[in-house]
C-alpha positions as CSV (number, residue, x, y, z in Angstrom):
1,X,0.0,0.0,0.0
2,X,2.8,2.4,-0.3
3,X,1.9,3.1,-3.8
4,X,-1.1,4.1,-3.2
5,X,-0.5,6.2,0.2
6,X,2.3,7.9,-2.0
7,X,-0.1,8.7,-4.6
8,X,-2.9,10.2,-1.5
9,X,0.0,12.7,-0.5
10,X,1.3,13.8,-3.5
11,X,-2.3,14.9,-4.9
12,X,-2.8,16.4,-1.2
13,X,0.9,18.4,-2.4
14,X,-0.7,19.7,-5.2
15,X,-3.1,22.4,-3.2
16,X,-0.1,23.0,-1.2
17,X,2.7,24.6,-3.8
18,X,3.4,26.1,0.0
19,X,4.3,22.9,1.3
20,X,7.2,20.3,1.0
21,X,6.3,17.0,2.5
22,X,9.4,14.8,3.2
23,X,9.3,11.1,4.3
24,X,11.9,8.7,5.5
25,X,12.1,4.9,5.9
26,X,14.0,2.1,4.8
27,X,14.4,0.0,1.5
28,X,15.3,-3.3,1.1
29,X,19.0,-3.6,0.1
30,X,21.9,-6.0,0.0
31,X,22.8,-6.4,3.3
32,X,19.2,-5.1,4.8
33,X,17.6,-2.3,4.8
34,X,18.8,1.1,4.0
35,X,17.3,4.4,5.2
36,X,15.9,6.9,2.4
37,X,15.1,10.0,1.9
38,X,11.8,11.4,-0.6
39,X,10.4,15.0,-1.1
40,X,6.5,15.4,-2.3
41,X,6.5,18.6,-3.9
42,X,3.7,19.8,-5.5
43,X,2.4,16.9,-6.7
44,X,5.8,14.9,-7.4
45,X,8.2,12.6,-5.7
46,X,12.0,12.8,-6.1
47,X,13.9,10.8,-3.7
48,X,17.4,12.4,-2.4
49,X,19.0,9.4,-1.5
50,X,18.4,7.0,-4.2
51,X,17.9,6.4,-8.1
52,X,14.3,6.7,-9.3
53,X,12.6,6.0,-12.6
54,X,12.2,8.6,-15.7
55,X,8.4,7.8,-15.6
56,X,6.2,10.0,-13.4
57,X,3.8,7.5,-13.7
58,X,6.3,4.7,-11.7
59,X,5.7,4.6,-8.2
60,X,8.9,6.3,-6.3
61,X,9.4,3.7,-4.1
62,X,8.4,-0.4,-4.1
63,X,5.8,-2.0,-1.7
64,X,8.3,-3.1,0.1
65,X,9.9,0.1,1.4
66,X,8.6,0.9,4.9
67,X,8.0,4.6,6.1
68,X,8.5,5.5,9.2
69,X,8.6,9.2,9.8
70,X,7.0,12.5,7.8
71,X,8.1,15.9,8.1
72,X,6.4,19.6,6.9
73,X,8.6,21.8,5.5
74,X,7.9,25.4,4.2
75,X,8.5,25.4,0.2
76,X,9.9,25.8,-1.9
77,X,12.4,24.4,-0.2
78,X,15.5,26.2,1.4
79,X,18.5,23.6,2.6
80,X,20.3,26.4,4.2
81,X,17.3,27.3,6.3
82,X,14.6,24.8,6.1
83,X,11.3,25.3,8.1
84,X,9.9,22.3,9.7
85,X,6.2,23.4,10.1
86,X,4.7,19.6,11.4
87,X,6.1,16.5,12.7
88,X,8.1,14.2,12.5
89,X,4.9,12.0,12.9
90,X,3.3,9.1,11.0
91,X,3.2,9.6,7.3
92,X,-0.4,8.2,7.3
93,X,-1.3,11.6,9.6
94,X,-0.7,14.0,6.9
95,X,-3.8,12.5,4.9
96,X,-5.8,14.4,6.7
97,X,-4.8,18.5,5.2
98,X,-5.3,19.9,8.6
99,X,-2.1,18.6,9.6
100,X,0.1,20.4,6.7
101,X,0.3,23.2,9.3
């Protein structure tokens, strides 16, 4: 069901051009799991710590990746001064708008 939670926030991102949504977790790997990092930015996923494919209609991540946190940043983003507006909390949370602070 990651798919289809993915595809729930990043429509959600799309009224929110205000808003960067960024989730970590862990993907299967070699030797485990390794953490990673994706941005939802209105309407599109684009993960920072690991290839993803050309097609916007490809999932971000596979069903097996497991999220564990989500974060609210102000956008467009700002790495030199990010503002965290809500969480870390559970991704599933920010389904509901309210919480996009």
């Amino acid at each position: 069901m990651v798919s289809e939670l993915l595809l729930q926030l990043e429509e959600l991102s799309r009224s929110r051009p205000d808003r960067v949504l960024r989730l970590t977790g862990d993907l299967p790997g070699e030797g485990g799991f390794e953490p990673f990092e994706l941005l939802i930015f209105r309407g599109f996923s684009s993960s920072v710590s690991h290839p993803t494919a050309f097609d916007p209609d490809q999932p971000a991540l596979p069903e097996s990746a497991r999220l564990c946190s989500a974060e609210v940043l102000l956008g467009p983003l700002n790495p030199a001064a990010e503002q965290r507006l809500a969480g870390p909390m559970a991704p599933e949370l920010l389904l509901d708008p309210e919480r996009w602070g």
